[in-house]
N, C-alpha and C positions, 0 to 999 in steps of 0.2 A: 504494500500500500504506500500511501504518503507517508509514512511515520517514519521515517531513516534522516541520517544525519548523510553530509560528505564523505565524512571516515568511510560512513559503515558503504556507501555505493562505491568507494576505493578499496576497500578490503574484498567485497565481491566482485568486483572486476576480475580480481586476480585468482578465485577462488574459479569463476566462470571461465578464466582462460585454461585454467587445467582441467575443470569438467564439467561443460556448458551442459550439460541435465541435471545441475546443483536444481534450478527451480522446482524441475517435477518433481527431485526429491523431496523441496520445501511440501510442495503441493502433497505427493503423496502423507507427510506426517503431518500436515495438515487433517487430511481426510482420515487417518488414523484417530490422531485427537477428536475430530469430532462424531466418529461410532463408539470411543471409548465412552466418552459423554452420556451420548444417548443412551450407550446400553447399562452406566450404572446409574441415570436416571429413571428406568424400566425396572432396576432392580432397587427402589427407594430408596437411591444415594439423594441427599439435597443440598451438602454440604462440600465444595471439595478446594483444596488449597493445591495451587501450581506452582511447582517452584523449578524458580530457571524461566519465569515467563516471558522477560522483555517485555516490549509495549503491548498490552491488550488490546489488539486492534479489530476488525470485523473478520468475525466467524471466530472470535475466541471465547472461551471456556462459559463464560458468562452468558452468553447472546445464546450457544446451543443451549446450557442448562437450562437458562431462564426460559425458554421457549417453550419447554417441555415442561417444568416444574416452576411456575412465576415465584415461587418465594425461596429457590435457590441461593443460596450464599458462596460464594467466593473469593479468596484470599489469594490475592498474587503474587509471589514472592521473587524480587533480583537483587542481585550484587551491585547492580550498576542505578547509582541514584539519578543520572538522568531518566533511565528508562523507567523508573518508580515515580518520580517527579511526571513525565508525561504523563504513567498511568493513571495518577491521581487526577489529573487534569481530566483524561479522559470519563472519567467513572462518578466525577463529581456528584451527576445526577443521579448515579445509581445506587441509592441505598444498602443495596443487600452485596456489591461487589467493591472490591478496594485493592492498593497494590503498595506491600510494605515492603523496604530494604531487608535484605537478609540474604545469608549465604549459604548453599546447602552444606559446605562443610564446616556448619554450627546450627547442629541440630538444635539441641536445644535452645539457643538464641531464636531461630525461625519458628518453633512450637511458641515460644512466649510470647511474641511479637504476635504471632499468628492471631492466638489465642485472647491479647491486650486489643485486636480491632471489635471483639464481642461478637463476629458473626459467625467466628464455629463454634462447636459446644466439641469438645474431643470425647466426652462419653458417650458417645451417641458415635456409627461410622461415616467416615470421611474416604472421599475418592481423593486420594493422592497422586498429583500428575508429574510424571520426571521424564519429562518428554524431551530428548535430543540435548539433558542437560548431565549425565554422569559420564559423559565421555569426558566432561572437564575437570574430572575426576580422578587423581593417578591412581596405579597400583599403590604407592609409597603412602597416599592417604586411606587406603582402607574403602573403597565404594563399597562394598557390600558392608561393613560396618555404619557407614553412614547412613545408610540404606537401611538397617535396622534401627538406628539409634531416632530416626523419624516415624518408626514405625511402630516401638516396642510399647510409648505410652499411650498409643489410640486406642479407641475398642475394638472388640471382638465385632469381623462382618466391614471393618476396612479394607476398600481396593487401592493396591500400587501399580500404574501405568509407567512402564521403562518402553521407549525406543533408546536406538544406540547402533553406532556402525561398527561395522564389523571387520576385523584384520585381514580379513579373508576374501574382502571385496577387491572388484577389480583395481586393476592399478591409477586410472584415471580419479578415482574418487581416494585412494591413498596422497595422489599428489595433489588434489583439493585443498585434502587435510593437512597434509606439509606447511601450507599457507599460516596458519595458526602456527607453527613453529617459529615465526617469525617474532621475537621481543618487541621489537622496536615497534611494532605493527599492532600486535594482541600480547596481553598479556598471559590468555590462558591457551596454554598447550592443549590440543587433544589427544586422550589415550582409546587409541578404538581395540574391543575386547573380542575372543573368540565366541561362537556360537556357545558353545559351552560357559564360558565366562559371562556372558551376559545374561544366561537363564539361571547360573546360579549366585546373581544381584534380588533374583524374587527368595532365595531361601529357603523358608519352610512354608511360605505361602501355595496355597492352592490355586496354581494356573485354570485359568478358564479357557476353555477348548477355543481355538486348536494349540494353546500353548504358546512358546517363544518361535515365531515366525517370520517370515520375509513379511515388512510391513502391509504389502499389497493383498496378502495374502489372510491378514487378521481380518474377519469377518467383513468380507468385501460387499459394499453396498452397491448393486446394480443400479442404482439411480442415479447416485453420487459420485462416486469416486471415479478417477481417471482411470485408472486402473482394469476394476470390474471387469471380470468376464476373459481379463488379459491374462496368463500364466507368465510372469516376470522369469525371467533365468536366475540360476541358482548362485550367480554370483552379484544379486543385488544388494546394494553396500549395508542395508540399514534394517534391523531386528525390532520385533517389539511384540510386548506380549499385559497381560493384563494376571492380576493374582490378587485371593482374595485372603485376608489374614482369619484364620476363622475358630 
């Protein structure tokens, strides 16, 4: 959309010059995010906190819940105070959505915060979304501990939504990601994990069928999605799956 800075259309230039289907990927976990949505507002999810969001801009977490469940609650959570400063800007009229600083590796700083806006209740379950954001996550930090340590004080009947690229993708979306190697450019490295690695980010959560998947492939909406109906090859860069803590 409109919502980007200079930086961030110079930082993708150079992302799109090593693998000009960066978009469809956006696109595709785009249309991932929004079946995950749907399907745990089906399952009487109302409440769900994002974190790693960026600007909540249209078609974000808010706009599906609330469409489905009008008194939906949503907690947006980034590192990056401009993009929390937009989102506020954004969401002002929105009551029941909000967008706080926080970093996912401070969990419990991002549950207090979470929790200090008043519109989640954590005894009650929360759809938790880590959408395309624990790749910025090293091995050296612990993601699968982090990944618990947000999970461990919720209730019972919590779902955690991970996408995440995969080491094993082609090489053009390896040298994408290269681009974040750059200091001077981004500060946060990515670490992209094996198909194995990233299914065991859910733990001891109960995967909802069909499990840790090629993103196209999580319950593909023939209306919606680009995708649909397409069988992706088996070297597409990007996994994601849905688990319920129960």
């Amino acid at each position: 959309g409109s919502h980007n800075f200079a930086s961030d259309r110079e930082f993708g230039d150079r992302a799109l010059r090593a693998m000009p289907e960066i978009p469809a990927l956006v696109r595709d976990n785009r249309d991932f995010l929004r079946r995950v949505v749907r399907y745990l507002c089906e399952h009487g999810i109302d409440q769900f906190l994002d974190i790693g969001s960026g600007i909540p801009t249209v078609g974000n977490v808010h706009e599906i819940a609330q469409a489905a469940l009008p008194a939906a609650r949503v907690v947006y959570v980034d590192h990056d105070p401009v993009a929390v400063t937009h989102g506020m800007a954004l969401l002002a009229d929105n009551p029941l959505a909000t967008a706080i600083l926080g970093d996912i590796r401070d969990p419990a700083g991002v549950l207090r915060s979470a929790t200090a806006t008043g519109l989640l209740d954590l005894s009650r379950p929360v759809g938790v979304l880590m959408i395309a954001v624990l790749p910025f996550v090293s091995d050296e930090e612990d993601a699968a501990g982090v990944v618990e340590a947000h999970l461990q004080p919720l209730a019972r009947g919590t779902y955690l939504a991970i996408s995440h690229g995969r080491t094993d993708a082609q090489q053009e979306f390896r040298d994408a990601v290269k681009v974040y190697d750059d200091k001077a450019r981004s500060p946060n490295p990515i670490t992209l994990r094996t198909p194995a690695g990233i299914a065991a980010l859910f733990g001891g959560l109960t995967l909802v069928d069909p499990g840790v998947v090629l993103v196209p492939r999580w319950r593909p909406d023939p209306i919606d999605d680009r995708l649909a109906g397409i069988d992706v090859g088996d070297d597409y860069p990007v996994m994601a799956g849905l688990g319920r803590r129960d």
